[in-house]
N, C-alpha and C positions, 0 to 999 in steps of 0.2 A: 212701544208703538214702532213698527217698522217703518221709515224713510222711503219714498217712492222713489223705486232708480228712473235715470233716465233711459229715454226711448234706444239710445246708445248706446246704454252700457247694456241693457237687457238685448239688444241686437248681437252685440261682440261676444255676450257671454254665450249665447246663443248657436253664433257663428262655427263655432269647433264643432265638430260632428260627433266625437266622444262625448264628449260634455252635455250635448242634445239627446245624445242615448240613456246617458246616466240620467238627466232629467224626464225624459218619460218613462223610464222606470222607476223614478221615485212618484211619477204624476200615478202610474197604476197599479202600485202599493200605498196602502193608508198609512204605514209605517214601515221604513226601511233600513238597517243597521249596513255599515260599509262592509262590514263582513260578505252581509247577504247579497250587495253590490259590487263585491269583487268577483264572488262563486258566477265563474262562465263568462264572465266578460272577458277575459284576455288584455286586461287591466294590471296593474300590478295595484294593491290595497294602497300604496303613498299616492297614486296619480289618481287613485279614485278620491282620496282626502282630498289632493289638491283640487280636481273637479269641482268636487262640493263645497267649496272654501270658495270659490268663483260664483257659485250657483247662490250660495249663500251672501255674500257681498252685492250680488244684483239683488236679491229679494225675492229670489227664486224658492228658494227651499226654507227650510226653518227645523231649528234639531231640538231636541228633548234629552240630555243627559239621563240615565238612571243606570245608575252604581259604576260598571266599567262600560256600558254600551251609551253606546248614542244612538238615536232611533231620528232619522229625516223623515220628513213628508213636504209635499209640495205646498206653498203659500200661493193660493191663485190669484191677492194682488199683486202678486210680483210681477204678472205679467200685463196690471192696467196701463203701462205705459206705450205696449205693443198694440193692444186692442184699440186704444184712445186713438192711436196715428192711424191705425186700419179702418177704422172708424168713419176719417176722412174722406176713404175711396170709396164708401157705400152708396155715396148720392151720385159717382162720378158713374160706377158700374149700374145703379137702377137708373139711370140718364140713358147710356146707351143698350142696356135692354128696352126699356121702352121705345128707343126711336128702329131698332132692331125688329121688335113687334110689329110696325108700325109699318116697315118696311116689308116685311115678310104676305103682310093683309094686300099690301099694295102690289106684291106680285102673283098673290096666290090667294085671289077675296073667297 
């Protein structure tokens, strides 16, 4: 069973822009070998390991060994700790759409 990171660590791991690249490219492959994540990134294959050794450590990714490959794909709890905090702003953003609506009737009924 994977350990749900924190809201922190899944923001930090996040925060590098490499690393957010290499993570939606594993989010839109169902299975992806480092090989296939190093072809055209301008990456070198160790910094895409390391990448994924981050990516993996937050709860992000999640790898499959078979014979000399390793096959990643994305674990989408890894990112309940992002969603749960955003989560929080949803009442705050339908609050001021609503009084927005409300405002808008008031100047243009």
């Amino acid at each position: 069973m994977i350990e749900t990171a924190t809201i922190t660590t899944v923001l930090r791991t996040l925060a590098d822009p490499t690393r957010r690249a290499l993570f939606e490219r594993v989010v839109k492959s169902d299975e992806i070998t480092v090989v296939e994540l190093t072809q055209g990134s301008g990456v070198t294959q160790g910094a895409i390991s390391q990448h994924l050794k981050s990516l993996k450590q937050a709860g992000l990714v999640i790898e499959r060994p078979e014979g000399r490959k390793v096959y990643y794909r994305a674990e989408p709890e890894g990112l309940a700790p992002l969603v749960d905090w955003m989560g929080h702003y949803g009442v705050f953003w339908r609050d001021r759409f609503a009084d927005l609506r409300s405002l808008l009737k008031e100047i243009d009924p």
